[in-house]
C-alpha positions in Angstrom: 0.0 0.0 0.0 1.4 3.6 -0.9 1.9 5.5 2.4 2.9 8.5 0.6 6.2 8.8 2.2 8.0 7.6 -0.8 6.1 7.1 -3.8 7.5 5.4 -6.8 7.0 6.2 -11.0 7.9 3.6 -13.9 10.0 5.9 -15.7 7.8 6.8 -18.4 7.9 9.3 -21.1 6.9 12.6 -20.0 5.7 14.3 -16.5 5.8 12.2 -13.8 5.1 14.4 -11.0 5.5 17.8 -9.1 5.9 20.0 -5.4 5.1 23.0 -4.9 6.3 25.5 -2.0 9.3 27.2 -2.2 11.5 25.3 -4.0 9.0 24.0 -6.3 10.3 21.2 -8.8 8.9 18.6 -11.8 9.6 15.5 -12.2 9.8 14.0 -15.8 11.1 11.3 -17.9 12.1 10.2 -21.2 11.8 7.2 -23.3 12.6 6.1 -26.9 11.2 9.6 -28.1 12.4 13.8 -27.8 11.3 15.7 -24.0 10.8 19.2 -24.7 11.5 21.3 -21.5 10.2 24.6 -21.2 12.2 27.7 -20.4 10.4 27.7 -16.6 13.3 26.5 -14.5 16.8 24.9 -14.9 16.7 21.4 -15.8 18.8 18.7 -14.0 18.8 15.8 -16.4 20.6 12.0 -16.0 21.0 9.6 -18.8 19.7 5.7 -17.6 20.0 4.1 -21.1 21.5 4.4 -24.5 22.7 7.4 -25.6 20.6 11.0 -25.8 20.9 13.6 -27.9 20.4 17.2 -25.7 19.9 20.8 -27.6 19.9 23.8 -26.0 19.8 27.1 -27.8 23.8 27.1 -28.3 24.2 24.1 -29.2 23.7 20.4 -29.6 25.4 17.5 -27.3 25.2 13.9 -27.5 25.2 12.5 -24.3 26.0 8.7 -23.3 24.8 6.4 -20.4 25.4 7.1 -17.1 26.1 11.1 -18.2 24.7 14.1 -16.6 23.5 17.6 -17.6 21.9 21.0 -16.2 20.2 23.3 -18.7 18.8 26.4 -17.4 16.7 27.3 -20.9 14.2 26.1 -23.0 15.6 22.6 -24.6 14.8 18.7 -25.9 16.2 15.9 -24.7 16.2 12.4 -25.7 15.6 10.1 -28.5 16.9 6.3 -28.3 16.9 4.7 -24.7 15.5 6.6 -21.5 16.0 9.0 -18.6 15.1 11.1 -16.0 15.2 15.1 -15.5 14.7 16.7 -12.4 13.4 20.6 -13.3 13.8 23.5 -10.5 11.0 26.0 -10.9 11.8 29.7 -11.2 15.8 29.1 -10.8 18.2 30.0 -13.2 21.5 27.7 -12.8 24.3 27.0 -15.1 25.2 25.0 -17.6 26.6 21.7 -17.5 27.3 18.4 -18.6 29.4 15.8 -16.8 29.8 12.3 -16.5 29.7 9.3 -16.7 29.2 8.5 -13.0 32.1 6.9 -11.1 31.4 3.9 -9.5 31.7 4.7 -6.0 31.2 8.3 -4.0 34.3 10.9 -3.5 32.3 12.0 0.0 31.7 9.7 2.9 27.7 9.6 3.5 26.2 7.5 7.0 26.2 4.3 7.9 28.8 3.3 5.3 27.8 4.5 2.2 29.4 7.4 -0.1 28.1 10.3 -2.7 29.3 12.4 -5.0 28.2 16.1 -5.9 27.3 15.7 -9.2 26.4 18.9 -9.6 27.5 21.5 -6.9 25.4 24.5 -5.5 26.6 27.6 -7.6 25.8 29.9 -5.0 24.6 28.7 -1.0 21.0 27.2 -0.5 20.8 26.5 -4.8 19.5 22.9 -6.0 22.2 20.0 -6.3 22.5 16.7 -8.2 23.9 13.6 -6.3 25.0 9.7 -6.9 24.7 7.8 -3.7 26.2 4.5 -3.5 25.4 1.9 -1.3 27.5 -1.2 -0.9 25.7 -4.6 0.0 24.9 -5.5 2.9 23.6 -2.1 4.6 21.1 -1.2 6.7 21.0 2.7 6.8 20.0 4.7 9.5 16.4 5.7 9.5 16.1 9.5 9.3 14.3 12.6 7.1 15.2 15.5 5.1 14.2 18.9 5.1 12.8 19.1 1.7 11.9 16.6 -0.9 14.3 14.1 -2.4 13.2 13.4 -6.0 15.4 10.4 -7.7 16.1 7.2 -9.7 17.7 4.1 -9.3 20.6 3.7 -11.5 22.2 0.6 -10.8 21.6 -2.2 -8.9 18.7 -3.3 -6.4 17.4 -3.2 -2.9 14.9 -1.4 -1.1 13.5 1.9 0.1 12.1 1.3 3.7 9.1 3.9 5.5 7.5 3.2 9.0 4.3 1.4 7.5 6.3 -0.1 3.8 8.8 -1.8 2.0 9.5 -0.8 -2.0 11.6 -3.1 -3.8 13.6 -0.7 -6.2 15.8 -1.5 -9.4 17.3 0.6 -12.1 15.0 2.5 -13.8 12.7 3.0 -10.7 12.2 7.0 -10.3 11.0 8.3 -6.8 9.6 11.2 -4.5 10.3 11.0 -0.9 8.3 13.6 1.3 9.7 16.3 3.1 10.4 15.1 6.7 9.3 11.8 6.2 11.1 9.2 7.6 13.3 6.4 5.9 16.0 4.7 5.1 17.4 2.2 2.6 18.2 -1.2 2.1 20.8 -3.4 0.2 21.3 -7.6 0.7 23.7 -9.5 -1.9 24.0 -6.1 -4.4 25.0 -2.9 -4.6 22.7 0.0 -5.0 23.3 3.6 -6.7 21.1 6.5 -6.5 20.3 9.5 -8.3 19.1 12.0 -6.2 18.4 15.5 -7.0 17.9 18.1 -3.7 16.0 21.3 -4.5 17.8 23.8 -1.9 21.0 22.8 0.0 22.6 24.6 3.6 26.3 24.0 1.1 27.7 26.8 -1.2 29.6 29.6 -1.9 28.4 33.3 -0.6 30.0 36.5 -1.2 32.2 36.2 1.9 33.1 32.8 1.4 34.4 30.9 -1.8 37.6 30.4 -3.0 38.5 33.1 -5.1 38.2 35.6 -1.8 39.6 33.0 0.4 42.8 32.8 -1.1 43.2 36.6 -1.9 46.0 37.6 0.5 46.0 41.0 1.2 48.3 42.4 3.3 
């Protein structure tokens, strides 16, 4: 039974869900055809399957499997194979393409697990894009976030675990988890790796701090 705490999608083609609130955001896939993405928000897109073609005003990129983009205009993206993009409402980001994903995190994440900043915060409090990887065997933590998680299973299998449910989750799977609803997830013989887009973050540079000022020695 869905307990709306986290709520699954197939990944289909086209919108596949949305929040509202202050960091409003869409959820949308693609599959064997062309997204079109309107100029309403910077999209934060990740490439399941195959190889996608992505066009943005300036120019056209063919991106493969396991690649990563964020486009903060009007653009299409897709064709063979299948995907997900993660769009943040009324934000204007930069753009991006990286990728392909590593297979395991540069950051140390709880209960043994790693991630990797996909795509960084431009400024503190903006929208990110992360891999989590979780190695068999775990049982994480149970805990919440502050806002929505929005995501898709990459690679690998386990399971997504709430108070009152258990979702079995394998690539392709996409995903909403509630803000401040508790979880936590699961791996047994495999490996699992995450896609998980956050909407705001407390991580970033500000005018007083970033690197360029930090390391500007005046004397």
């Amino acid at each position: 039974m869905q307990d709306e705490v986290f709520i699954p999608f197939e990944l289909r083609h086209g919108w596949l869900t949305e929040t509202t609130g202050p960091h409003a955001s869409r959820l949308s896939g693609w599959r064997n055809e062309v997204l079109q993405l309107a100029e309403d928000g910077t999209h934060f897109g990740y490439v399941h399957e195959s190889i996608a073609t992505l066009t943005v005003p300036y120019g056209t990129f063919v991106l493969s499997a396991g690649m990563y983009f964020a486009a903060p205009a009007r653009c299409t993206i897709g064709g063979a194979g299948s995907g997900i993009v993660f769009t943040r409402l009324g934000y204007y980001g930069v753009f991006s393409i990286g990728g392909p994903i590593e297979s395991e995190g540069r950051l140390r994440y709880i209960d043994g697990c790693t991630d990797s900043l996909l795509i960084s915060p431009q400024l503190y409090g903006d929208p990110c894009l992360n891999a989590l990887y979780f190695p068999s065997g775990v049982s994480q933590t149970e805990h919440p976030h502050p806002s929505v998680r929005l995501g898709l299973i990459a690679q690998g299998s386990g399971e997504c675990r709430t108070p009152t449910a258990r979702y079995p989750l394998s690539p392709g799977v996409a995903f909403i988890i509630r803000e401040n609803a508790r979880h936590s997830f699961a791996t047994s013989d495999d490996s699992l790796v995450v896609i998980a887009y956050h909407p705001d973050s407390d991580y970033g540079p500000t005018d007083a701090v970033h690197p360029m000022i930090n390391r500007t020695i005046i004397t």
